[in-house]
C-alpha positions, 0 to 999 in steps of 0.5 A: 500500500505505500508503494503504491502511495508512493508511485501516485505522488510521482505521478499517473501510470501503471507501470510506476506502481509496478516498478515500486512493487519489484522494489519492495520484493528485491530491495525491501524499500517501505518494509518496516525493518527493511526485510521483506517476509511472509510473502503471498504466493500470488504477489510474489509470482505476479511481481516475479512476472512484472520483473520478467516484463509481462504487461502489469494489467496482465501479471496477476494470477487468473486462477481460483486459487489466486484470490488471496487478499493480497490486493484488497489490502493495498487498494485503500489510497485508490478510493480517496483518488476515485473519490469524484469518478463515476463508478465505470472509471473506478471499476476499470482503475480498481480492476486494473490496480487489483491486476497487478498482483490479482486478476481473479474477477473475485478479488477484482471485484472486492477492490472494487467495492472496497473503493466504493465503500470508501467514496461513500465514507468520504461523502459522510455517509454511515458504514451502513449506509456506504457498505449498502449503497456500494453493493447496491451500485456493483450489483446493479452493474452486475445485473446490466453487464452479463457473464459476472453474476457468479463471481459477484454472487460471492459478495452477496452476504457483504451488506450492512446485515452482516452485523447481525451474524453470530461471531462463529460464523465468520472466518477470517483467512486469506481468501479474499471473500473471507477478509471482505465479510470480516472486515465489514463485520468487525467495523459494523460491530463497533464504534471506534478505531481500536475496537474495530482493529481489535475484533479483526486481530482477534478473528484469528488465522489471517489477522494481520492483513484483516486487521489491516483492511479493517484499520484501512476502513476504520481509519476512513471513518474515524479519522487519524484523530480516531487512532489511539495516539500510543498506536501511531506514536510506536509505528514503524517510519511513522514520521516517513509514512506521515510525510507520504501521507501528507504529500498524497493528499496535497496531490489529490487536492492539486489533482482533482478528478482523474479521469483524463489521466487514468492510473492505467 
């Protein structure tokens, strides 16, 4: 994710978030310690395939078993740059940023709805009402534009009703539709950033990267000032991500719509 942070300050353009992603592999740029570790293998082929040359729309694993979530975990900047699109720019753009690693219409489709949760966050709309009014939005594309409902048909329980589910049946593994379904019920059944953060660590199994797009999410609706300053105060290059995070906004406000200067 702060790759990718990093290649859109730079600039427009595919390549560049590919290019920062074979970094981070070969060079450990934006690792915490400078070591890299615990690797999916999906985004560890896919980048071995950008390294090789494949075309980065293409790099990403197209099979089944390639529905990690390792894409849903770093699309978060692209819903504050997609914030003023219309849904078709931001389907191609989340599709295109999820292929680079992930090319699966599943995990495809879970970037995109995570970007749509985030436009909607971003318009002060409750997570109710932005979960609801994201899925509302993708399934009717779905319902116009045959051939998907199968792969969409996956997300069907991803709505504000989730909160209603009993702890044990959500799962919290890398599969993409998991990490989606927990992320959702951990926000919805809480009221604040740390409690949010909190129930997804303590899903168990995948918990670091359920906790990250929980904290991603959390994080849009609370706001920095909703980070427990004991958290934010021992982050690994706090000083470095804050600077990052200071300039992409500043390029966003300079920036405005995008759609004359897509990411692709």
């Amino acid at each position: 994710m702060l790759c990718t942070v990093d290649a859109l300050c730079e600039g427009p353009g595919i390549e560049r978030i590919a290019n920062k992603f074979i970094r981070w592999l070969r060079h450990a740029e934006w690792t915490a310690h400078g070591d890299v570790f615990d690797v999916g293998n999906s985004t560890y082929e896919a980048i071995a395939r950008l390294e090789a040359g494949e075309r980065p729309d293409l790099a990403g694993g197209i099979e089944e078993s390639s529905n990690g979530n390792g894409s849903l975990m770093r699309i978060l900047p692209m819903g504050f740059a997609l914030r003023e699109e219309g849904s078709e720019f931001k389907r191609t753009e989340s599709f295109v940023i999820s292929a680079l690693t992930h090319g699966h219409p599943r995990s495809k489709f879970a970037c995109w709805f995570f970007v749509e949760i985030i436009v909607e966050i971003c318009r002060l709309k409750s997570i109710e009402e932005s979960v609801d009014i994201a899925h509302g939005r993708i399934s009717n594309w779905v319902d116009e534009h045959h051939g998907q409902e199968s792969e969409w048909h996956h997300y069907r329980s991803c709505k504000s009703t989730i909160k209603q589910r009993d702890r044990q049946t959500i799962q919290s593994s890398g599969y993409v539709v998991h990490s989606m379904e927990a992320s959702l019920w951990c926000l919805l059944n809480s009221s604040n950033y740390s409690d949010a953060v909190l129930k997804a660590v303590n899903l168990g199994d995948d918990s670091d990267t359920t906790g990250a797009i929980t904290g991603g999410l959390a994080g849009a609706l609370y706001g920095f000032e909703g980070i427990p300053e004991d958290w934010t105060k021992n982050l690994a290059r706090a000083n470095e991500i804050r600077e990052l995070a200071d300039l992409y906004s500043r390029k966003l406000l300079e920036a405005g719509p995008q759609r004359k200067q897509a990411h692709t």
